[in-house]
C-alpha positions as CSV (number, residue, x, y, z in Angstrom):
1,X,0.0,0.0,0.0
2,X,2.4,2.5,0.6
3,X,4.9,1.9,-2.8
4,X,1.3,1.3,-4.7
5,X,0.2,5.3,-3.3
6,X,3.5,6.3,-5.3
7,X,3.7,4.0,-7.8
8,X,0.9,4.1,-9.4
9,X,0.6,7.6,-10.9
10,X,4.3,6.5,-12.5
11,X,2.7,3.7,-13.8
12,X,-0.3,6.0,-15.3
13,X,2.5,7.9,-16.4
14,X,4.4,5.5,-18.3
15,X,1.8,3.3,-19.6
16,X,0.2,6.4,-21.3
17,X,3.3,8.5,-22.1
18,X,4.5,5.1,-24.1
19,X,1.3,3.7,-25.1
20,X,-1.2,6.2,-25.4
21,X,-1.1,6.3,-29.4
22,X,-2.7,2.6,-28.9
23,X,-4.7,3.1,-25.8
24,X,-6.1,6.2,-27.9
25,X,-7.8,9.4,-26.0
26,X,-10.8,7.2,-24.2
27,X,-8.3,4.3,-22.9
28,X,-5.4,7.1,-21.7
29,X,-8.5,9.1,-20.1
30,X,-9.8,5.4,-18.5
31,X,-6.1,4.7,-16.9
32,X,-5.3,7.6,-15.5
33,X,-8.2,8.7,-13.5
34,X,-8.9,5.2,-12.4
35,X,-4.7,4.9,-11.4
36,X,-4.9,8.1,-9.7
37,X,-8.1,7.7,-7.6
38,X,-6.7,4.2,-6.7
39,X,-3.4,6.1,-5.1
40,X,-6.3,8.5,-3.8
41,X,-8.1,5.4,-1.8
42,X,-4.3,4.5,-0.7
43,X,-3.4,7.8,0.8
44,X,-6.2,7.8,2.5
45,X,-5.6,4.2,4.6
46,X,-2.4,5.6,4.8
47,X,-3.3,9.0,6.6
48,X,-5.5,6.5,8.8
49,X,-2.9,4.3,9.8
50,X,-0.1,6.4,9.8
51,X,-2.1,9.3,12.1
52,X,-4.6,7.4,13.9
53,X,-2.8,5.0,15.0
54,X,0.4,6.4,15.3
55,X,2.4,4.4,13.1
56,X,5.1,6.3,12.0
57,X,6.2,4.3,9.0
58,X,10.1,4.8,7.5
59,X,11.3,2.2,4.8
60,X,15.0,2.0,3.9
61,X,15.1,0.5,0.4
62,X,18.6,0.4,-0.6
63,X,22.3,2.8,-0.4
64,X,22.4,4.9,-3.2
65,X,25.9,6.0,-2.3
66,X,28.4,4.4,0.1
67,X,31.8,5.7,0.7
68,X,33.7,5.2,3.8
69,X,31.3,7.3,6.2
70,X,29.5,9.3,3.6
71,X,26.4,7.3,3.4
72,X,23.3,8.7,0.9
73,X,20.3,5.7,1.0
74,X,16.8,5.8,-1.0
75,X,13.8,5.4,1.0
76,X,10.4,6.3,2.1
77,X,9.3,8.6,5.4
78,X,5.4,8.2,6.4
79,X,4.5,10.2,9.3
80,X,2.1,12.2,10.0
81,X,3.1,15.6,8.3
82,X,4.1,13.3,4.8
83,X,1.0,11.2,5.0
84,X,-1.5,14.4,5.4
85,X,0.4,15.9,2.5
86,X,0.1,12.7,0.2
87,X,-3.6,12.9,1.1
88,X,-3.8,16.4,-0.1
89,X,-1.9,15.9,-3.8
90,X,-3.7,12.8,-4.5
91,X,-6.7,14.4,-3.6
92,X,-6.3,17.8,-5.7
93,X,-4.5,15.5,-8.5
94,X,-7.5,12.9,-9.0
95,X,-10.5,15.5,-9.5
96,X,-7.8,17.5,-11.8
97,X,-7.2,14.3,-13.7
98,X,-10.9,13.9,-13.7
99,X,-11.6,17.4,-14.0
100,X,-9.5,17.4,-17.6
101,X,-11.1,14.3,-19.2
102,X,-13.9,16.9,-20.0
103,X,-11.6,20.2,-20.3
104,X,-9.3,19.1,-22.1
105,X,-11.5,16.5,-24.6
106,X,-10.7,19.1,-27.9
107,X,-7.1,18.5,-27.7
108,X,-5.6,16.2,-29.7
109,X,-2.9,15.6,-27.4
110,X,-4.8,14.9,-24.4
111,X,-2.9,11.5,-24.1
112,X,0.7,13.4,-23.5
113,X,-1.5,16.2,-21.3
114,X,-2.5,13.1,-18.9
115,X,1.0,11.4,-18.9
116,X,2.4,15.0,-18.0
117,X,0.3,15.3,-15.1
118,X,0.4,12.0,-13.7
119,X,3.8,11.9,-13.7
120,X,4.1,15.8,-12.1
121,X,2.1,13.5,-9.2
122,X,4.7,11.1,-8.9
123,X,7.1,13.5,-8.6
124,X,5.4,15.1,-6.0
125,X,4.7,12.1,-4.1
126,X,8.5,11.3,-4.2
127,X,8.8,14.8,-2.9
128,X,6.7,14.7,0.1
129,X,7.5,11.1,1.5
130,X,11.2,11.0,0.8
131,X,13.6,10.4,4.1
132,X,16.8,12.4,3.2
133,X,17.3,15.7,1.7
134,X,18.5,14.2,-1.4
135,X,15.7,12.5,-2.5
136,X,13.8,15.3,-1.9
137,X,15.6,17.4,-4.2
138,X,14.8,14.7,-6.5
139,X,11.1,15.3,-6.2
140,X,11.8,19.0,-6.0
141,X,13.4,19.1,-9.6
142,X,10.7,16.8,-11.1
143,X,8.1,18.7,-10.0
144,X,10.2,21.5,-11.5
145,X,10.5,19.8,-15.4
146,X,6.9,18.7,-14.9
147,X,6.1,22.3,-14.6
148,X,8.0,23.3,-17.5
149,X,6.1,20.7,-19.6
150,X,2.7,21.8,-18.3
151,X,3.2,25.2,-18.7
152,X,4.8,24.6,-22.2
153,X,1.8,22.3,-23.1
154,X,0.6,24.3,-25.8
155,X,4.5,24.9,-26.7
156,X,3.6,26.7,-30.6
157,X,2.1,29.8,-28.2
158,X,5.4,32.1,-27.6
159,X,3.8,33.2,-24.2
160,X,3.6,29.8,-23.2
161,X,7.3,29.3,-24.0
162,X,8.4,32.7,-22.3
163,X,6.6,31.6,-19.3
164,X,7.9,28.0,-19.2
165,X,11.9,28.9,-19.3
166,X,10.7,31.9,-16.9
167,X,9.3,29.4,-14.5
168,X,12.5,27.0,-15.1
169,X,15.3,29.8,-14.8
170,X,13.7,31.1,-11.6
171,X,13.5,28.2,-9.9
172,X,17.0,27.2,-10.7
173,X,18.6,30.2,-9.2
174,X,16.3,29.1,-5.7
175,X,17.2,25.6,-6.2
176,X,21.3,26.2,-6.7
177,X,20.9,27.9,-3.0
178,X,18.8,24.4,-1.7
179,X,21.8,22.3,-3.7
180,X,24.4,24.2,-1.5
181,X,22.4,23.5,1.7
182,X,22.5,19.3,0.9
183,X,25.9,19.9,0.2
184,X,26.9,21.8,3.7
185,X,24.4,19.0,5.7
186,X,26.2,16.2,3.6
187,X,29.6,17.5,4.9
188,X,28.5,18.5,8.5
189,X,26.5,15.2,9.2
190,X,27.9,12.7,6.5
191,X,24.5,11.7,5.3
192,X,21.1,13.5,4.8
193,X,18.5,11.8,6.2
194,X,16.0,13.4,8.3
195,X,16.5,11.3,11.5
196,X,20.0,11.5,12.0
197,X,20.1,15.5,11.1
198,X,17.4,16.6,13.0
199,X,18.6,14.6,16.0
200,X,21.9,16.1,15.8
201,X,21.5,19.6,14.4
202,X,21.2,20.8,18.3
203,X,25.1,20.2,18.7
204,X,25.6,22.9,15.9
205,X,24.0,26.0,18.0
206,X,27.7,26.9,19.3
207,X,29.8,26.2,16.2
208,X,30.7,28.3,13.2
209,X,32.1,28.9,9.6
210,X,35.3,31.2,8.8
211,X,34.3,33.0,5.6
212,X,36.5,36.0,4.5
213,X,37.3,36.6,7.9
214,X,33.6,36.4,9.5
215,X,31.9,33.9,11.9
216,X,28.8,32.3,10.6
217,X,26.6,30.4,13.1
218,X,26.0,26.9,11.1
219,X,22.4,27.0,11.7
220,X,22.0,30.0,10.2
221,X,23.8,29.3,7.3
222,X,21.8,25.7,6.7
223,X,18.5,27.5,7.4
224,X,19.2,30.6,5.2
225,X,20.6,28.7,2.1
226,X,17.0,26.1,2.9
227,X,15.0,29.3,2.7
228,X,16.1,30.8,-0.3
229,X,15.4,27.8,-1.8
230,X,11.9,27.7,-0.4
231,X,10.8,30.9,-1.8
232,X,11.8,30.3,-5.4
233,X,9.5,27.2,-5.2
234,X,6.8,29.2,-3.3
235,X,7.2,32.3,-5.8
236,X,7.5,35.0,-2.4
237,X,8.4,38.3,-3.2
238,X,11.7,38.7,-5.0
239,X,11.3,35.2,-6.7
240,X,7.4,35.7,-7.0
241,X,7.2,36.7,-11.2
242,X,7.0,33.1,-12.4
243,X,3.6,32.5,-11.0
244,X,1.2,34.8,-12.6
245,X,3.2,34.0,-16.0
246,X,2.5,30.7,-15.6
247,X,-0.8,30.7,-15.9
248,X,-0.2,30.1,-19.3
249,X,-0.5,27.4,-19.5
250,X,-4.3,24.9,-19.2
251,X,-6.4,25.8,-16.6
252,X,-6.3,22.2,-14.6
253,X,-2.2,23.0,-15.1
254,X,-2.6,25.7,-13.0
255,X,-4.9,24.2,-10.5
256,X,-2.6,21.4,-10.2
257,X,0.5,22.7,-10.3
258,X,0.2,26.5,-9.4
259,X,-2.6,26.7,-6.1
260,X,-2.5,23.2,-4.1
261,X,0.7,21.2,-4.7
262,X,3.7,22.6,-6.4
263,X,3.9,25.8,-4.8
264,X,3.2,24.4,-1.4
265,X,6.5,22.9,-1.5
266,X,8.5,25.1,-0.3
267,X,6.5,25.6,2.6
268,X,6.3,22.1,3.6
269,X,10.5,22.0,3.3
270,X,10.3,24.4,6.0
271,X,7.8,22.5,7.9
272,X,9.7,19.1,7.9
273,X,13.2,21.4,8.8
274,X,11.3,22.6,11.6
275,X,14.2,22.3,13.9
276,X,16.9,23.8,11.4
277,X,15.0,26.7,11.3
278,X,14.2,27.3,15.4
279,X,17.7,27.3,15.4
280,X,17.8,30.0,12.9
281,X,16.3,33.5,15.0
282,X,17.5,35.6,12.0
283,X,15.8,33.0,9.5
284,X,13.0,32.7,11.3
285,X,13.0,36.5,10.9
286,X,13.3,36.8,7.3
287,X,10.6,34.3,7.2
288,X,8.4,36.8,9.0
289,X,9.6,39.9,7.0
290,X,9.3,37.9,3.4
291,X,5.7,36.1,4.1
292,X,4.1,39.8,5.3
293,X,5.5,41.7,2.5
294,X,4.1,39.3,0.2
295,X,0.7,38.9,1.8
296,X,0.0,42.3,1.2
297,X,2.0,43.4,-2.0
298,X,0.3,40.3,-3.8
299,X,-3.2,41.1,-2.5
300,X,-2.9,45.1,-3.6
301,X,-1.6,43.6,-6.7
302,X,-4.9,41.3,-7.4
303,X,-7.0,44.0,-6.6
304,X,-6.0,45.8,-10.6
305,X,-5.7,42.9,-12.5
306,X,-8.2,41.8,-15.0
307,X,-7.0,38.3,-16.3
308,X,-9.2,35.9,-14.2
309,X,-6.1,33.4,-13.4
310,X,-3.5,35.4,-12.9
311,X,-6.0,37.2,-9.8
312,X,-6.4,33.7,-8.5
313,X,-2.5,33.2,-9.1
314,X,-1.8,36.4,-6.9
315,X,-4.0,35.0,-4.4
316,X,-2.0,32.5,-4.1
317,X,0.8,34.4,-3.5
318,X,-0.9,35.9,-1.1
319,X,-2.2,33.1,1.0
320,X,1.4,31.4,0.9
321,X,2.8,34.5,2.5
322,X,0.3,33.9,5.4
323,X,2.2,30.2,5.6
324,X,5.5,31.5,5.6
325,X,4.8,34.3,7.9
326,X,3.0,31.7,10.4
327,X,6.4,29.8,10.1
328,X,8.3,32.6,11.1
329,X,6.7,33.0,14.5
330,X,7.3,29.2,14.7
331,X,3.6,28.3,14.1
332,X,4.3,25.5,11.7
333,X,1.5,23.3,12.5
334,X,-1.3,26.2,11.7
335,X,0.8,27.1,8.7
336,X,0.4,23.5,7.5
337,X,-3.4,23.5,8.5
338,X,-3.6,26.5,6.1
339,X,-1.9,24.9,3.7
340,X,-4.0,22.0,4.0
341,X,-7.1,23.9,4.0
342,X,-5.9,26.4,1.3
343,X,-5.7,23.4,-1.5
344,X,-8.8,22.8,-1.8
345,X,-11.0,25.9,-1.9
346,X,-8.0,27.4,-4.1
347,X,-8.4,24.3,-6.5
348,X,-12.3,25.0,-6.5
349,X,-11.9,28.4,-7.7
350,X,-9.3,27.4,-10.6
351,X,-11.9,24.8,-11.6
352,X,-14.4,27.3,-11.7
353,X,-12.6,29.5,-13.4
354,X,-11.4,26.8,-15.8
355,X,-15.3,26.2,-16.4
356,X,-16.1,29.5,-17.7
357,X,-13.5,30.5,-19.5
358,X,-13.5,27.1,-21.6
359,X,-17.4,27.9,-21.8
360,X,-17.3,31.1,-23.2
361,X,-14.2,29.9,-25.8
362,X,-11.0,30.9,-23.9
363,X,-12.2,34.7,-22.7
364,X,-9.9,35.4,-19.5
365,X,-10.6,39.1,-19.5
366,X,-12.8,40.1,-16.8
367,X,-13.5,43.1,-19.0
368,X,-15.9,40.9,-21.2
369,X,-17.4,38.7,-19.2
370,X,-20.5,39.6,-17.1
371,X,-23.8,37.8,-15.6
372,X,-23.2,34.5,-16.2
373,X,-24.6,33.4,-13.0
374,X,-27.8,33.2,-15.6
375,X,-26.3,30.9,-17.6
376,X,-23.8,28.9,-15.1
377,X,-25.8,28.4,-11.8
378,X,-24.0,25.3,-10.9
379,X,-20.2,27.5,-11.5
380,X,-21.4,30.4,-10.0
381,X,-22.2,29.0,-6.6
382,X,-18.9,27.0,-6.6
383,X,-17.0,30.3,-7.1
384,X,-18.9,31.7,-4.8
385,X,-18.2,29.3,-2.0
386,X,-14.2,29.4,-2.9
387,X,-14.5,33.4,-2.5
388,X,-15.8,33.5,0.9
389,X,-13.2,30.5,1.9
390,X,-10.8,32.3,1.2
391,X,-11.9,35.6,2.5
392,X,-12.0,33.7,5.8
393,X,-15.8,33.8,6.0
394,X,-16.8,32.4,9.5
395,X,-17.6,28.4,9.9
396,X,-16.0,28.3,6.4
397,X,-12.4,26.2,5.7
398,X,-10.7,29.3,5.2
399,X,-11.7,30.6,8.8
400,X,-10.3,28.0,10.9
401,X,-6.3,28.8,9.7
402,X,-6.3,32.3,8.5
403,X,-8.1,34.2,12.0
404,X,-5.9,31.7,14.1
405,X,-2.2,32.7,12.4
406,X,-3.8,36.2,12.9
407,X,-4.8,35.6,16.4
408,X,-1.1,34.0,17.0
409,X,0.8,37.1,15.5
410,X,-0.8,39.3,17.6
411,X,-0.8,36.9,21.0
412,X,3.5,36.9,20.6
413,X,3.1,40.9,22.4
414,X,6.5,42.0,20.2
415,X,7.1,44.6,18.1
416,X,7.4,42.7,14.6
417,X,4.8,40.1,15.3
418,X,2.5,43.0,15.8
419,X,3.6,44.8,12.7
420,X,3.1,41.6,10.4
421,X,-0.7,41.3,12.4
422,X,-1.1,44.9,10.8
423,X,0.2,43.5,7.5
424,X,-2.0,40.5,7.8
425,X,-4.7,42.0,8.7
426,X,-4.3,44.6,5.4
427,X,-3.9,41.5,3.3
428,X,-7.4,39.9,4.7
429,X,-8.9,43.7,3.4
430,X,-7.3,42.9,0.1
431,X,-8.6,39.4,-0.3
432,X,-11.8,40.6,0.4
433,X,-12.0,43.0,-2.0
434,X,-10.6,41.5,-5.0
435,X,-12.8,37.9,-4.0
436,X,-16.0,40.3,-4.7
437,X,-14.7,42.3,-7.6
438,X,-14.0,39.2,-9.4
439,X,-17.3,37.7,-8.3
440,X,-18.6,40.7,-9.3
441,X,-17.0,41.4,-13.4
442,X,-18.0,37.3,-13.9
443,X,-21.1,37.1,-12.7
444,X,-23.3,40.4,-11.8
445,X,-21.5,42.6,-14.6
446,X,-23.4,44.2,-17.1
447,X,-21.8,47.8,-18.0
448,X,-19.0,48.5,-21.1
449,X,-16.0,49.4,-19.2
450,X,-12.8,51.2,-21.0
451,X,-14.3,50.0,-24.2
452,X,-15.2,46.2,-23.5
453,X,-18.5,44.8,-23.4
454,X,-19.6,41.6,-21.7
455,X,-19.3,38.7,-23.7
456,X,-23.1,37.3,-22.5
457,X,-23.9,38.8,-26.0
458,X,-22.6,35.4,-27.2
459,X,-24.2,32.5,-26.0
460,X,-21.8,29.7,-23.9
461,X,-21.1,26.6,-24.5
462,X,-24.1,25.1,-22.0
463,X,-23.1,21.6,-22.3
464,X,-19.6,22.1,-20.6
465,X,-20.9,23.1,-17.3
466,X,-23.2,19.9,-17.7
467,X,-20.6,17.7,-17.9
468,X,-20.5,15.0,-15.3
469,X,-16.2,15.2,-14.5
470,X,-16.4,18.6,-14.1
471,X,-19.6,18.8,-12.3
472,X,-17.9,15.7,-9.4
473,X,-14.8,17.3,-9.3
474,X,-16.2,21.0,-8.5
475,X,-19.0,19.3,-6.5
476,X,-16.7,17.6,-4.5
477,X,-13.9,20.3,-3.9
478,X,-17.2,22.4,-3.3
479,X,-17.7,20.1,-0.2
480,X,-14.2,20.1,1.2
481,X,-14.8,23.8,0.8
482,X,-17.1,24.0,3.3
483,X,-16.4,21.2,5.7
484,X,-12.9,20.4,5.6
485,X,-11.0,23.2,8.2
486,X,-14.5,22.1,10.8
487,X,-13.7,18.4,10.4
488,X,-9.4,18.4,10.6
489,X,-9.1,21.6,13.0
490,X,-9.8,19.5,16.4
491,X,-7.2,16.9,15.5
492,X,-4.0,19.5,13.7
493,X,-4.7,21.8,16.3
494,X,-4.7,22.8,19.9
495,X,-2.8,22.6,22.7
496,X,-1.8,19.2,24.2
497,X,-3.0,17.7,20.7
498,X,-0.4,14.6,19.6
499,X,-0.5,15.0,15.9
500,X,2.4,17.1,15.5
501,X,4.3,15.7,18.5
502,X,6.5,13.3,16.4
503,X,7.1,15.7,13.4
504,X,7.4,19.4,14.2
505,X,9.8,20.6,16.7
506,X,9.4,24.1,18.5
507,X,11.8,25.4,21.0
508,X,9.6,26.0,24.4
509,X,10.6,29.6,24.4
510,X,9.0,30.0,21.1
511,X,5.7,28.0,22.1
512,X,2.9,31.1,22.8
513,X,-0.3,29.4,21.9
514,X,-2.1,29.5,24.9
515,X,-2.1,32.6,25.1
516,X,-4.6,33.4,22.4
517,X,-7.3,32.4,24.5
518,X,-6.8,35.3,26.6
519,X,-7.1,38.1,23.2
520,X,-10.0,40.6,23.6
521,X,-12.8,39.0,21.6
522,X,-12.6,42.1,19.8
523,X,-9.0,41.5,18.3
524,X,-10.1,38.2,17.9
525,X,-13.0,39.2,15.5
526,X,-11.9,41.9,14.1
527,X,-10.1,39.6,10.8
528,X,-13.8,39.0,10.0
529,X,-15.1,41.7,11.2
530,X,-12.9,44.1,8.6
531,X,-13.2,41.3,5.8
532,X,-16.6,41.4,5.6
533,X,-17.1,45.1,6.1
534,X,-14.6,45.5,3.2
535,X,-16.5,43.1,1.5
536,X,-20.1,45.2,1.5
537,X,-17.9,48.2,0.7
538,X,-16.3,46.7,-2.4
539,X,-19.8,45.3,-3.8
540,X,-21.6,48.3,-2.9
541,X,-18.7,50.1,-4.9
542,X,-18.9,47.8,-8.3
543,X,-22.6,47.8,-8.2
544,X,-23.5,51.9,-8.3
């Protein structure tokens, strides 16, 4: 069960990458969604056993490379952080594979689209369960070739080729900084794997580099080379420009890759290093420093775009600031509950997305659509539900992560964690508003504005909201949507909870959680209080 969870989507893979000009477009289609929903089913008895019953699972497999000390093996880490994250790609990738049966069903190539993002899951899975930091990277470059292929799909549109080497060249100067972390881990420890660093990265808080003259502290080297690393893949501010480019690439592309999975990786690499980076106090303070400035510059930045995906893209942004920040102030098991929650209304609202622009033949621009909550009920009221997730409307997913790394910024009583509550809080206001205003141009608009006239003039394609993959996938993400943060927050959060206990280490000095249950209710509420009143004011706004 746990090879077949990661095996399978390389077999999908394979069998269609090789085969599909004999399996043809319905037998590559067949495969692959029934593969990847099998891997789903495993990841879930996996998350089961692994987390409910405690059964931390780590499977050597064989030395990779042996000399004299230096010792680099190949094998698999299930614990509770890896098998929540397995549940959460095999979950986003089966309704995208499902999802692009029916998007994609006008491509000729759909065969090669399928293999692509099959394998991109294997990757991935490689990624999130591997036990040393080599294997990792492994994951962490596949994931970056299968992005280059994705985005490069259609590969005769010059945009789409821009954006592909753009995504690739960025993440290669990022990745050059996580190569030379390996490589100083590989020398300090003689081997990479996760249980024999982490148990003996304490010993490093006294001892130093010589560089040019000047003392570095180890830990901060390691951490700061890990984090550079971790914000290429997570596209925060400096490194952020590949993300909204990428978008051009196919809609379930950008679901897949760009919202739930691929981007989330840096921020699980600093999860799992947990104890590198608490280490690390002048890490853990970029990390607050990178994740507010991104928060809020990506919001403001949302708020005056008009392509549909690249709003959602710079939502992303956005949201993954509110991870890293949450990491700074050493909050990594609510950063992971946001990331955990954040996949699947943000792979609703790309879905939704995806279904009207392929219904009204490709239009992105907000400019020219309008009121096609006439024409798209069942779309309107699953973009609807992924807005006010991600606004943090109360009892929502969305509401059970964001108020509570808001709540914990604010609860640490210092001078920057109070300044990046101010920045998060600004960032809410910007989500809020640019939720609505693209609620708003898709479905309530009905004005010409700077010369563009809503495209309801032309009737949509009816048929492809009807369709039965999109209308599971959507229907189903629609659900997590709502449930999801209600169901999981009891048993990833909370003080005294065991979930975390095995995985994520925090020094006791940096451990404040009890004390947000002694915030005025007022600071407590005031998150939703000024999302929702920026809300009214933004629809009030579009409407006169």
């Amino acid at each position: 069960m746990y090879f077949l969870v990661i095996f399978l989507p390389f077999l999908s893979s394979f069998l269609i990458g090789f085969f599909g000009f004999l399996l043809g477009r319905h037998g590559s289609a067949i495969i692959s969604v029934t593969l990847l929903f099998w891997s789903w089913l495993c990841a879930l008895f996996i998350f089961f056993e692994v987390s409910m019953y405690r059964n931390v699972t780590n499977i050597p497999l064989y030395n990779w490379l042996l000399m004299d000390i230096y010792s680099i093996n190949f094998g698999f880490l299930f614990d509770n952080l890896s098998s929540a994250m397995i549940v959460v790609v095999t979950t986003i990738s089966a309704f995208v594979h499902l999802y692009s049966v029916a998007y994609m069903s006008h491509d000729p190539h759909l065969s090669r689209f399928m293999s692509y993002l099959s394998l991109f899951t294997f990757c991935m899975l490689i990624l999130v369960s591997s036990n040393n930091f080599t294997q990792l990277f492994i994951g962490w470059e596949g994931v970056g070739l299968c992005s280059y292929l994705l985005i490069n799909f259609w590969f005769t549109r010059l945009l789409a080729n821009k954006a592909a080497l753009k995504a690739m060249i960025m993440n290669r100067i990022a990745d050059v900084f996580f190569i030379i972390s390996i490589i100083i881990i590989f020398l300090t420890f003689k081997t990479t794997n996760f249980i024999v660093v982490f148990n003996l990265f304490p010993l490093l808080v006294d001892q130093y580099y010589s560089f040019l003259g000047f003392c570095f502290l180890k830990a901060n080297v390691i951490a700061f080379f890990l984090f550079i690393g971790a914000i290429g893949k997570s596209a925060q501010i400096g490194l952020h420009t590949w993300l909204p480019d990428a978008m051009e690439g196919p809609t379930p592309v950008s679901s897949l890759l760009h919202a739930a999975t691929m981007v989330t990786a840096g921020v699980f690499l600093i999860i799992r290093s947990s104890i590198v980076f608490e280490y690390s106090p002048f890490v853990l303070v970029l990390l607050l420093i990178f994740g507010g400035m991104t928060a809020v510059f990506a919001g403001i930045v949302a708020i005056f775009q008009y392509d549909l995906k690249k709003i959602i893209a710079y939502s992303t942004c956005s949201q993954l600031g509110y991870m890293f920040f949450s990491c700074g102030l050493s909050n990594y098991y609510i950063a992971f509950f946001h990331l955990w929650n954040h996949a699947f209304f943000k792979a609703l609202l790309f879905l939704s997305a995806g279904s009207v622009i392929h219904a009204f033949f490709d239009e992105q621009d907000m400019r020219r659509l309008g009121r096609f909550r006439e024409f798209m009920p069942f779309t309107y009221w699953c973009f609807m539900v992924g807005s006010i997730a991600i606004m943090g409307f109360p009892f929502l997913t969305g509401f059970y992560s964001k108020d509570l790394i808001l709540e914990y910024s604010y609860s640490r009583f210092i001078i920057d964690a109070n300044f990046i509550y101010f920045l998060g809080i600004t960032a809410a206001i910007c989500t809020a508003i640019y939720s609505i205003r693209l609620l708003y141009f898709v479905f309530f608009h009905n004005k010409i504005v700077s010369g563009f006239r809503a495209s309801y003039r032309v009737l949509p394609d009816l048929s492809v909201e009807c369709s039965w993959q999109m209308f599971i996938s959507m229907f189903l993400l629609t659900v997590f949507s709502i449930c999801i943060g209600y169901i999981s927050s009891d048993l990833m959060l909370g003080p005294g909870q065991w979930f975390w206990q095995d995985t994520i280490f925090v020094l006791p000095m940096h451990f404040f959680f009890i004390d947000t249950e002694f915030i005025h209710p007022i600071i407590k509420n005031l998150p939703v209080l000024l999302s929702l009143t920026a809300m009214w004011y933004a629809f009030f706004f579009y409407t006169i």
